[in-house]
VEXDRENVEX-140520 format. One record per residue (C-alpha): residue in one letter; chain; x, y, z. Coordinates in Angstrom, 1 decimal, decimal comma, m for minus. Example, Ala and Ser with C-alpha at 12.3 -4.5 7.8 and 13.67 -1.06 7.14 Angstrom:
  aa  ch       X       Y       Z
   A   A    12,3    m4,5     7,8
   S   A    13,7    m1,1     7,1
END
This chain:
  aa  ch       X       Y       Z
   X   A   m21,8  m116,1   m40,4
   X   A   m24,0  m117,8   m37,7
   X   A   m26,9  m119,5   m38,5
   X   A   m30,9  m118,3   m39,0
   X   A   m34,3  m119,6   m37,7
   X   A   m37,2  m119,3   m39,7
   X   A   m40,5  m120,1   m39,6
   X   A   m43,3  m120,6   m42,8
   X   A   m46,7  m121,9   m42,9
   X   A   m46,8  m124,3   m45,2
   X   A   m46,1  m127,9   m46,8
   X   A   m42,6  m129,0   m45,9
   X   A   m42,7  m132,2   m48,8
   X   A   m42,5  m128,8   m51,3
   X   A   m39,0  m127,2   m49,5
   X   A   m37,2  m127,3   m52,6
   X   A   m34,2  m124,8   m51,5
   X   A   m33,2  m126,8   m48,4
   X   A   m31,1  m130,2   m47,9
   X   A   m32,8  m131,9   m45,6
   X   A   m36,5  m132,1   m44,2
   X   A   m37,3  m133,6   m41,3
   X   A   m39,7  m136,5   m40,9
   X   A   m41,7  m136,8   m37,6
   X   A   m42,1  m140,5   m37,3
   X   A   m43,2  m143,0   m35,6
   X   A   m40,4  m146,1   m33,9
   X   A   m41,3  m148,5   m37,2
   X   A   m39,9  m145,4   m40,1
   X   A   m42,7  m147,6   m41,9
   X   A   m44,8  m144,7   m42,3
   X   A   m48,1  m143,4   m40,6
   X   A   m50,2  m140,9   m40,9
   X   A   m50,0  m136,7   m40,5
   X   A   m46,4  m135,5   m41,3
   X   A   m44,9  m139,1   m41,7
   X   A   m47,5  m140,1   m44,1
   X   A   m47,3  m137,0   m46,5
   X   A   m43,7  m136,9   m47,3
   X   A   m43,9  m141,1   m47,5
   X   A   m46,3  m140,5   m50,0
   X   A   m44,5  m137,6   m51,8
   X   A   m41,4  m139,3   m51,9
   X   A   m42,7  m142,8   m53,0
   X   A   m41,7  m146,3   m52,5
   X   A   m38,2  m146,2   m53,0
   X   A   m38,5  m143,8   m48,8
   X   A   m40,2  m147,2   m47,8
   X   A   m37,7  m149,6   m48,9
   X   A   m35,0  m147,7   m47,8
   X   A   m36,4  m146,9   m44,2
   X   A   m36,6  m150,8   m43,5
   X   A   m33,2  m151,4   m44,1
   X   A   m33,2  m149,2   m41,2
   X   A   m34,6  m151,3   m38,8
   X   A   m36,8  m148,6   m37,1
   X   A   m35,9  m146,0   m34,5
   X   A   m35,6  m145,4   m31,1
   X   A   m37,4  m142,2   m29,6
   X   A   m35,6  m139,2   m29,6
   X   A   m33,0  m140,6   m32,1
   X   A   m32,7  m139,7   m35,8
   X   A   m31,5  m141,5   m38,9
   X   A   m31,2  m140,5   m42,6
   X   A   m32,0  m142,0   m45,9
   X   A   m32,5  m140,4   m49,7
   X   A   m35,3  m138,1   m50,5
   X   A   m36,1  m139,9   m53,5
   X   A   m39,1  m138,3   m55,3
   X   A   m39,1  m135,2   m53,2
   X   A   m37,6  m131,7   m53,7
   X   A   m35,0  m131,8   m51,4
   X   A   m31,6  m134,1   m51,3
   X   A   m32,4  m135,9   m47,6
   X   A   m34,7  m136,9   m45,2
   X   A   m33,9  m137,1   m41,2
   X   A   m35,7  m139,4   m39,7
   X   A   m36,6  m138,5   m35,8
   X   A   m39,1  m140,3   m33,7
   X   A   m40,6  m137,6   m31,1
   X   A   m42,6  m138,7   m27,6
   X   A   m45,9  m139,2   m27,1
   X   A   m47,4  m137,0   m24,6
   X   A   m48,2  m138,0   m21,1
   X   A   m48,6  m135,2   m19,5
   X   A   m45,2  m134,6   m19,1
   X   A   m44,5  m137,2   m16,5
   X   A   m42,5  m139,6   m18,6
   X   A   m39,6  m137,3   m19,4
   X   A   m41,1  m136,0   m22,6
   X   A   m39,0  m133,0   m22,7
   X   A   m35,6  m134,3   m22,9
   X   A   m36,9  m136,9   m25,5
   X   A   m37,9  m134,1   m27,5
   X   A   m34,8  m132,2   m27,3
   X   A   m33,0  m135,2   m28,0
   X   A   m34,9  m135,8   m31,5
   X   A   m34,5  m132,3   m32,7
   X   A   m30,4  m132,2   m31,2
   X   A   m29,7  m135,7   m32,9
   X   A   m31,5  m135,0   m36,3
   X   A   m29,1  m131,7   m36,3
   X   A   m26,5  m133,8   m35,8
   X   A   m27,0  m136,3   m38,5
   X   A   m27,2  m133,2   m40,4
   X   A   m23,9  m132,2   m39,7
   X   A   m22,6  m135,6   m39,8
   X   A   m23,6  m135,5   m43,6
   X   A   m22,3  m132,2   m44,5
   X   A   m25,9  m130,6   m44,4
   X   A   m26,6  m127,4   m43,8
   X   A   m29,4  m126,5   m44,4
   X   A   m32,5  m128,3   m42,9
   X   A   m36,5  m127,8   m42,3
   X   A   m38,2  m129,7   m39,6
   X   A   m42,1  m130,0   m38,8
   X   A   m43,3  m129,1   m35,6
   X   A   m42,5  m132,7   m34,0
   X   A   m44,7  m134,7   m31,8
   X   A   m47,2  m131,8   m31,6
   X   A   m50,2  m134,1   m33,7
   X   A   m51,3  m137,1   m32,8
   X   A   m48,3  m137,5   m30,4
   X   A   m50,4  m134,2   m28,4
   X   A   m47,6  m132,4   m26,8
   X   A   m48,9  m129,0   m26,2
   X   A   m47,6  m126,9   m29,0
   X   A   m46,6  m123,5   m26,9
   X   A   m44,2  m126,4   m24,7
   X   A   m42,8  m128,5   m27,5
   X   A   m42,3  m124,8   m30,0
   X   A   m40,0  m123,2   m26,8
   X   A   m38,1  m126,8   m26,3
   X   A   m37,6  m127,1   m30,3
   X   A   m36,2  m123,5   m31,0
   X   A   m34,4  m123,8   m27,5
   X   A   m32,3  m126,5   m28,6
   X   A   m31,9  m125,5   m32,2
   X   A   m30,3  m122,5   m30,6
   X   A   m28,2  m124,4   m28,3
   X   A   m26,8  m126,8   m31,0
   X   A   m26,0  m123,8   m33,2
   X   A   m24,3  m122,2   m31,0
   X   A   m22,3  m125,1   m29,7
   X   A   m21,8  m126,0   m33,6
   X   A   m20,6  m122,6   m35,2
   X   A   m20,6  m122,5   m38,9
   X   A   m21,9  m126,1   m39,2
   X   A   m25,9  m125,3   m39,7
   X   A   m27,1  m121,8   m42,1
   X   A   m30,7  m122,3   m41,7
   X   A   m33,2  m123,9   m40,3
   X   A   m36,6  m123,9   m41,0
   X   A   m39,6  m124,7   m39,4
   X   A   m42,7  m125,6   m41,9
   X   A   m45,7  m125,6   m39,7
   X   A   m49,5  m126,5   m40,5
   X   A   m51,6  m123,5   m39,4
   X   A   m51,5  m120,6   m38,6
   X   A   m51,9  m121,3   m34,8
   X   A   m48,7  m123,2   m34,8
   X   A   m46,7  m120,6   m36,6
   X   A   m47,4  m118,1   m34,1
   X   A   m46,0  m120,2   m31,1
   X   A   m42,9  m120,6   m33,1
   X   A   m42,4  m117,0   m33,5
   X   A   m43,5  m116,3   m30,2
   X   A   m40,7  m119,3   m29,1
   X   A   m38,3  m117,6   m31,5
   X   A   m38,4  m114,2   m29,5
   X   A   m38,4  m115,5   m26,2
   X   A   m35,3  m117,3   m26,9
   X   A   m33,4  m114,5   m28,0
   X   A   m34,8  m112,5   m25,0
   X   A   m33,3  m114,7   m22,7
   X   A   m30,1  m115,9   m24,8
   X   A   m27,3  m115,8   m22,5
   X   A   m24,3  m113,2   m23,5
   X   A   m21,1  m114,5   m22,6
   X   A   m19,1  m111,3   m21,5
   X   A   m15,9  m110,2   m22,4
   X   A   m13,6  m110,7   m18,8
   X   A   m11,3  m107,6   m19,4
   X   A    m9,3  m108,7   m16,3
   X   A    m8,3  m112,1   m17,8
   X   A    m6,1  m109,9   m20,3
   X   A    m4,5  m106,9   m17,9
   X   A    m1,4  m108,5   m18,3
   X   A    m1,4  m107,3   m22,2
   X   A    m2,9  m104,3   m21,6
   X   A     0,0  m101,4   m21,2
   X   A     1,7   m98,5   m21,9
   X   A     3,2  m100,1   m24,7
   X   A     0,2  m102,0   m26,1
   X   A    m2,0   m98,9   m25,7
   X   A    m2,2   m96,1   m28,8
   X   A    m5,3   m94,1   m27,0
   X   A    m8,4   m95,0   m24,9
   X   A    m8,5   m98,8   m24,0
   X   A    m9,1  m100,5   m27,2
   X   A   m10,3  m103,6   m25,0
   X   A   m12,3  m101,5   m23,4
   X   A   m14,5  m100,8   m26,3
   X   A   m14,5  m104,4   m28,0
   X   A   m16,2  m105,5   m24,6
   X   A   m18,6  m103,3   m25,0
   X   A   m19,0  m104,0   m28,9
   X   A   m19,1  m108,1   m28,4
   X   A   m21,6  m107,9   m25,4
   X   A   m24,0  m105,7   m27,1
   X   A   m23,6  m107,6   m30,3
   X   A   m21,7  m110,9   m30,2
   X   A   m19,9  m112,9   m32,9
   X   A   m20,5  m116,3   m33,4
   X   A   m18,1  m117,0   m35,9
   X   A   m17,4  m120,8   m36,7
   X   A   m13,5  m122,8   m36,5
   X   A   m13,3  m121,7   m40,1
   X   A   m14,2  m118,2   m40,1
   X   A   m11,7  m115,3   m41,1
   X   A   m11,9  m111,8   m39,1
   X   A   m10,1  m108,7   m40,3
   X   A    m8,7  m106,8   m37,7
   X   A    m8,8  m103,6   m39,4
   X   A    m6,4  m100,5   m38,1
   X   A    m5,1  m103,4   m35,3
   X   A    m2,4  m100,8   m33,6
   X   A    m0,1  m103,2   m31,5
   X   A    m2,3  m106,0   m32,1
   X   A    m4,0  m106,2   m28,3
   X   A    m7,3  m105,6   m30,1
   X   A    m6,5  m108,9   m32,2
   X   A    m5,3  m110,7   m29,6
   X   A    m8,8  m110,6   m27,6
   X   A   m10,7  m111,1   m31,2
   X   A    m8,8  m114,5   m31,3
   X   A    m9,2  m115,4   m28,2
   X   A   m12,7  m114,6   m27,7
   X   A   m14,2  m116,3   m30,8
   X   A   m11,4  m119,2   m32,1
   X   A   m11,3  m117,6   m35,0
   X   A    m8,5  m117,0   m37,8
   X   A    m7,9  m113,2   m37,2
   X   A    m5,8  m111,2   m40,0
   X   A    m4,6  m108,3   m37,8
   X   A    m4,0  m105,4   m40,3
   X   A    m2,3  m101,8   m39,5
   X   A    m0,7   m98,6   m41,2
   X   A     1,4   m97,7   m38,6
   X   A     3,1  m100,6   m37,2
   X   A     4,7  m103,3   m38,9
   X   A     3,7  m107,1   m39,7
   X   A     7,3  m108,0   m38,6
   X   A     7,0  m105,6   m34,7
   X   A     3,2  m107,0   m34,8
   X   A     4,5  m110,6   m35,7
   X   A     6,7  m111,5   m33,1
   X   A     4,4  m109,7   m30,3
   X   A     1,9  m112,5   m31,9
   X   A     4,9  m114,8   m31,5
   X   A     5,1  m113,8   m27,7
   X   A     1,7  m113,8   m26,9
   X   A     1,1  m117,4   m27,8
   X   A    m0,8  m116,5   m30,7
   X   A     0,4  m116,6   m33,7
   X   A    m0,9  m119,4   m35,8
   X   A    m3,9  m117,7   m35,1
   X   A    m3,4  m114,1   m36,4
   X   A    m1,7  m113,4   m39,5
   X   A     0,0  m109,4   m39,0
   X   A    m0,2  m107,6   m42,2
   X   A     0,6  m103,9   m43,0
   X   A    m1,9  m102,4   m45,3
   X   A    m3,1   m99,0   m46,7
   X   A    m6,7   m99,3   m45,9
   X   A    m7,5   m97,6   m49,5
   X   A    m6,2  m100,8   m51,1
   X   A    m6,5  m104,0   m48,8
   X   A    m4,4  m107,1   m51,0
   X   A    m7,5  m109,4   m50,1
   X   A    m9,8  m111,9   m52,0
   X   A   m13,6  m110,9   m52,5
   X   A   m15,7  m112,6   m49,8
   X   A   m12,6  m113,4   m47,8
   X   A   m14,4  m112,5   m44,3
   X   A   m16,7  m113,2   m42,5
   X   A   m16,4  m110,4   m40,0
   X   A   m14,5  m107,4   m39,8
   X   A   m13,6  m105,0   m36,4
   X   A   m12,3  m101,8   m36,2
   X   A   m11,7  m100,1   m33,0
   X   A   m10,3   m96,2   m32,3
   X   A    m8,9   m96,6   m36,3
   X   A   m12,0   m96,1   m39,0
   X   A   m12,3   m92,6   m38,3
   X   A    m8,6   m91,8   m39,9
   X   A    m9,5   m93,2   m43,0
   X   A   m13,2   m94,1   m43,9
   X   A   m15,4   m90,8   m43,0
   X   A   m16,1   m90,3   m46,2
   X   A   m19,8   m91,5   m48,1
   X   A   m18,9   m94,4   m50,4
   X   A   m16,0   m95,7   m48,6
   X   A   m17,7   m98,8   m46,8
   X   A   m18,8  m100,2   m50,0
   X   A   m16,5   m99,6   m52,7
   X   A   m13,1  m100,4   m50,4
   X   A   m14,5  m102,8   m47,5
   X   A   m17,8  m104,4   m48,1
   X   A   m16,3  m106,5   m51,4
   X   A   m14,3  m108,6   m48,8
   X   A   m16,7  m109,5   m46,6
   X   A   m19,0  m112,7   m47,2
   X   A   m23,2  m112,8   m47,0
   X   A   m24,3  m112,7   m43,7
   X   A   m20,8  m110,7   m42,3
   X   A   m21,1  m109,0   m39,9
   X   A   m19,2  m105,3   m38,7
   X   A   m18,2  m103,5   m35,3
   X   A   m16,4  m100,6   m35,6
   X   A   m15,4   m98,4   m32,5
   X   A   m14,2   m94,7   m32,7
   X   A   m14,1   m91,3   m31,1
   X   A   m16,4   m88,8   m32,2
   X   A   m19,0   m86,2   m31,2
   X   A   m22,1   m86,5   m29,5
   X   A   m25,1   m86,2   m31,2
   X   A   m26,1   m83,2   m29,8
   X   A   m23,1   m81,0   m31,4
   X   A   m23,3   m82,8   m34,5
   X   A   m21,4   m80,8   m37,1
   X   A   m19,8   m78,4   m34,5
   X   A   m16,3   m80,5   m34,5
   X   A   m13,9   m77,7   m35,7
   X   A   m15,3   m74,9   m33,3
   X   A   m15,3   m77,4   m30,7
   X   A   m12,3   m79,8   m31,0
   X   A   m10,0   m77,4   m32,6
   X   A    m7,8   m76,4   m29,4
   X   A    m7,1   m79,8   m29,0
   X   A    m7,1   m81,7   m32,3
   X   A    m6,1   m78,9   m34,9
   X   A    m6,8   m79,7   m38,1
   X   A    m7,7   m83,2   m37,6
   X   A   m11,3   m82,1   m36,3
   X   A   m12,6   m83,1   m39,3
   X   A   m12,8   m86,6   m38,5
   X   A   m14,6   m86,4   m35,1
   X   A   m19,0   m87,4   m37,0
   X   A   m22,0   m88,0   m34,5
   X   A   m23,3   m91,6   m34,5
   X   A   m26,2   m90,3   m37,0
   X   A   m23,6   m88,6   m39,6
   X   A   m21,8   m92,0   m39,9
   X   A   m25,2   m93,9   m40,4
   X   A   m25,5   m91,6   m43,4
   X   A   m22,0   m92,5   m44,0
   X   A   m22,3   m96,5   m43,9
   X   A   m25,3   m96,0   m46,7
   X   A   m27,2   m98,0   m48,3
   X   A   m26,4  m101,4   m50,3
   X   A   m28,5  m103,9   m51,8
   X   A   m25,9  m106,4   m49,6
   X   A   m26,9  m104,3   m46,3
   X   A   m29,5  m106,0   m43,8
   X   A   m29,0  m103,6   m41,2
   X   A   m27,2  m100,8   m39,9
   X   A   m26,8   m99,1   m36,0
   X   A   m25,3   m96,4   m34,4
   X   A   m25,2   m95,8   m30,9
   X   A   m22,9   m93,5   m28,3
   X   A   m21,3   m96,1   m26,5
   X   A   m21,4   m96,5   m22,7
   X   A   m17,8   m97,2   m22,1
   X   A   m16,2   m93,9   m22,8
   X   A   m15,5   m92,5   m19,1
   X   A   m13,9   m96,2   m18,3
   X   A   m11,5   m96,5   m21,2
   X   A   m10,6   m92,8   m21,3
   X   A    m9,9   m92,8   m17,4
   X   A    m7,6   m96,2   m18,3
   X   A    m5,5   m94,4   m21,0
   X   A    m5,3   m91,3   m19,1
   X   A    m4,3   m92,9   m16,0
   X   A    m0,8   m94,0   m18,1
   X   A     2,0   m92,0   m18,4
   X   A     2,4   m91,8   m22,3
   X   A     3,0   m88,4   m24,1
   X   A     0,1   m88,5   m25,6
   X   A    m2,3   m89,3   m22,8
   X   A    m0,3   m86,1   m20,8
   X   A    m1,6   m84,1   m23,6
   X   A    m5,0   m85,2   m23,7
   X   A    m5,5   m84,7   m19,8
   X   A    m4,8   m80,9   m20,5
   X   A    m8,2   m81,0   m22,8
   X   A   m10,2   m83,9   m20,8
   X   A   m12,5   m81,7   m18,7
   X   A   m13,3   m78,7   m21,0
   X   A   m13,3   m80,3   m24,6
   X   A   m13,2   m84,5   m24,5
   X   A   m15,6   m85,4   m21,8
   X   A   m18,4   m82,5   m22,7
   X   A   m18,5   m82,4   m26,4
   X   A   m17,4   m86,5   m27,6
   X   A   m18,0   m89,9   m27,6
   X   A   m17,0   m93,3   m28,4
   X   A   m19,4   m94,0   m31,6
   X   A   m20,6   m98,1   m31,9
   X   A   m21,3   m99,2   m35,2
   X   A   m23,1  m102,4   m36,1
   X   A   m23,7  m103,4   m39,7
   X   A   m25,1  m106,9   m40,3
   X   A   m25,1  m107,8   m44,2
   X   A   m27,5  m110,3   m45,8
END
């Protein structure tokens, strides 16, 4: 799911686990010297008579031919600009050779490309400038293209040149844009009949902004412990992708033809699962979400990867939202939360204790826990309703809920 940047110091005619490498070259794809003159020279004759079928290239376009004697399966083609100071429109010729090599890559079904740090040799574009425009747009692209690029590399000379990269590579995710969840655009679904507790939408705003999905028009979500499907519906909407909207308590059929009404149902499949023994494929998603749901049946150590992480594909990704206690009366639950849960106290953990619960897998990149910041908004949205349950948990609000829990985030990101 999504797509990584790299960066390596090294010799990009040796990438040998990569489709494509870009070529920096010059208008004539004759060959030259630097970049353009090491992989002509690694790749033989045959790159020579193929590039003047070509006909040459204009600047800031891209075109493709074999890779011949090199390691790799293609080689892009892009002629960068020649610096002038930056009067001449440099920049947008640059973006346009890295944008338009990407998309001949995509074109071609590649996905997985390496590029050289173009126009930053004898071209003399100042390398901290033309580093911050390359990863810039690399970004952009990917994000615009979902699922269409996994990797790209960028295989620079020195040491001096890597370090721009990285410091490019940062900035841009600094100052990447988060696209925010508009909870009003979907008050209309949001109801006394949509609503099993707290507002479920509520806390998947919260989840997406901190850590967005960027799943790609082919990407499958599980929905996992769905309720009335509202949570779903947003997951859909929000990301385009295929969402299979799974719950316990209410049926495929009632969740089905809510689907129907909403518009939305060639986009989520409803399905009515134990989670203890989920009917999928291995490596069937590429994301999964739970929200107010993975408390009831997961709070146990070993649960994440023998009966979810099997379905999920490399690079997945995991938010999970639920109720629990605050960190600061971890293990306290039953003398706490008795008066108002009973017996179910038991499944109310601290953000730490469910760290300790997620564990450790070879397959597991990352995992985070946080108390969330949206617990007085959704609670004060459920409570405000006039449903049985919210009348009971207004009697406990002030003296148990709002001192002693929280809404626990959970972000695992898988390799």
């Amino acid at each position: 799911m999504g797509y990584r940047i790299q960066t390596v110091q090294g010799d990009i005619t040796k990438v040998d686990d990569l489709e494509a490498i870009v070529n920096a070259a010059n208008n004539s794809l004759l060959g030259g010297g630097g970049v353009d003159g090491a992989i002509h020279r690694a790749a033989g004759p045959e790159l020579l008579a193929e590039c003047r079928s070509l006909h040459g290239c204009g600047t800031g376009e891209a075109k493709i031919t074999g890779a011949y004697h090199l390691p790799c399966k293609y080689v892009i083609h892009t002629v960068g600009p020649v610096w002038h100071g930056g009067r001449k429109g440099e920049e947008q010729l640059l973006e346009n050779a890295y944008w338009n090599s990407l998309k001949t890559a995509v074109e071609h079904g590649i996905r997985t490309i390496a590029f050289p740090s173009v126009s930053t040799g004898v071209y003399s574009y100042p390398v901290s400038q033309a580093a911050l425009v390359a990863v810039r747009t690399v970004r952009k692209f990917c994000e615009e293209h979902m699922g269409k690029i996994d990797i790209v590399r960028f295989v620079l000379f020195d040491p001096e040149t890597c370090a721009a990269y990285e410091r490019a590579i940062l900035e841009t995710e600094i100052n990447k844009e988060v696209r925010r969840l508009d909870i009003s655009s979907y008050e209309k679904y949001i109801s006394e009949e949509t609503m099993m507790g707290p507002n479920s939408v509520r806390i998947l705003a919260e989840l997406f902004e901190k850590h967005p999905l960027q799943p790609g028009p082919d990407d499958l979500i599980l929905d996992l412990g769905c309720g009335t499907g509202l949570t779903s519906l947003v997951i859909a909407k929000e990301t385009g992708a295929k969402v299979y909207a799974n719950d316990l308590w209410i049926s495929a059929e009632e969740n089905g033809k809510r689907f129907v009404q909403w518009g939305v149902s060639e986009q989520i499949v409803p399905i009515c699962e134990d989670a203890n023994h989920l009917p999928f494929e291995k490596e069937q998603f590429n994301a999964l979400v739970s929200i107010d749901s993975y408390h009831y049946f997961a709070g146990f150590d070993g649960f994440f990867q023998e009966k979810i992480l099997p379905f999920l594909r490399d690079r997945g990704v995991v938010l999970i939202g639920i109720p629990g206690l605050k960190d600061d009366y971890a293990s306290r639950a039953e003398e706490l939360l008795s008066d108002w849960l009973g017996a179910d106290t038991y499944m109310f953990k601290n953000p730490a204790r469910w760290k300790e619960i997620i564990g450790r897998h070879d397959r597991i990149e990352a995992v985070k826990t946080w108390e969330m910041d949206c617990f007085g908004e959704a609670w004060s949205e459920w409570l405000a309703t006039d449903n049985e349950f919210a009348r009971n948990d207004r009697q406990y609000f002030e003296t148990i809920i709002k001192p002693y829990t929280c809404f626990v985030g959970i972000y695992i990101k898988l390799k």
